[in-house]
C-alpha positions as CSV (number, residue, x, y, z in Angstrom):
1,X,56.8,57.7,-77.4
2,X,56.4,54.9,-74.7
3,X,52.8,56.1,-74.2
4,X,52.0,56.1,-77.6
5,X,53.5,52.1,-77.9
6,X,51.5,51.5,-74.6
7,X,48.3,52.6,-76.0
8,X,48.9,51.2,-79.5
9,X,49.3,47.7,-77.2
10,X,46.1,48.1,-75.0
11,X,44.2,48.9,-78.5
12,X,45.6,45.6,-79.8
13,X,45.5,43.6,-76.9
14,X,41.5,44.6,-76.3
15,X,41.0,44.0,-79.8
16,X,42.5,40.5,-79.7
17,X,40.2,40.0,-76.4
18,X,37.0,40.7,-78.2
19,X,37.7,38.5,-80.8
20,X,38.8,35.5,-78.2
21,X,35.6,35.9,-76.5
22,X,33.3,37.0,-79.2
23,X,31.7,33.1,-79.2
24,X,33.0,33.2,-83.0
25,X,34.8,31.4,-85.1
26,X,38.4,31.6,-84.6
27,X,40.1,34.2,-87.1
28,X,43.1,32.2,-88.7
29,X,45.5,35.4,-90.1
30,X,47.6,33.8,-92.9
31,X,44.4,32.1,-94.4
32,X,42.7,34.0,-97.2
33,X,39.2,31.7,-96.7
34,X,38.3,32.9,-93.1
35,X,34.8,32.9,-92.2
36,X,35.1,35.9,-89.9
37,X,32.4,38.9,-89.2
38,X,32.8,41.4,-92.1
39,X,32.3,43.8,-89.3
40,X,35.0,42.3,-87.2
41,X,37.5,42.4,-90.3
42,X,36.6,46.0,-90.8
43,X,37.0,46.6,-87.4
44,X,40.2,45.3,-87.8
45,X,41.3,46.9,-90.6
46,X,40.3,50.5,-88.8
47,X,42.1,49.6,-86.2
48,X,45.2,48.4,-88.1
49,X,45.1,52.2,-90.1
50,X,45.2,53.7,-87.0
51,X,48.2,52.4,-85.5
52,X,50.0,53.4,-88.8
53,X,49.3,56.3,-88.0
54,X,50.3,56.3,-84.7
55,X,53.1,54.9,-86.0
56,X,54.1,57.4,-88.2
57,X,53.7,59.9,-85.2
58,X,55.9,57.7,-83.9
59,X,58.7,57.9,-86.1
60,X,58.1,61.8,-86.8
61,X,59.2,62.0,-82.6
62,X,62.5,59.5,-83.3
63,X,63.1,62.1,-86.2
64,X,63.4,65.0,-84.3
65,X,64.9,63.1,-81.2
66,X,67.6,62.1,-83.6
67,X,68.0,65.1,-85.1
């Protein structure tokens, strides 16, 4: 399970990276006007899909540690 947090992390913190040094505007998350690549925010919305997945994984593990 710590592997799986450590590479959901990495994934985010790259992600969060790329968009600091893209030379873009800056991505303001609890505003609905943002002016951000459509490519970026699809990006980030595959990326965001994924780790709910992991996530789930996740939680399927804690399931059958528990049990």
């Amino acid at each position: 399970m710590a592997s799986l947090y450590r590479g959901v992390a990495e994934r985010l913190s790259s992600f969060r990276y790329k968009v600091k040094t893209s030379g873009g505007e800056d991505l303001h998350y609890n505003a609905i006007d943002t002016k951000a690549n459509p490519d970026l925010l699809k990006e980030q919305a595959d990326l965001l899909e994924s780790i709910l997945q992991v996530e789930s994984i996740i939680a399927e593990k804690a399931k059958q540690i528990l049990a």
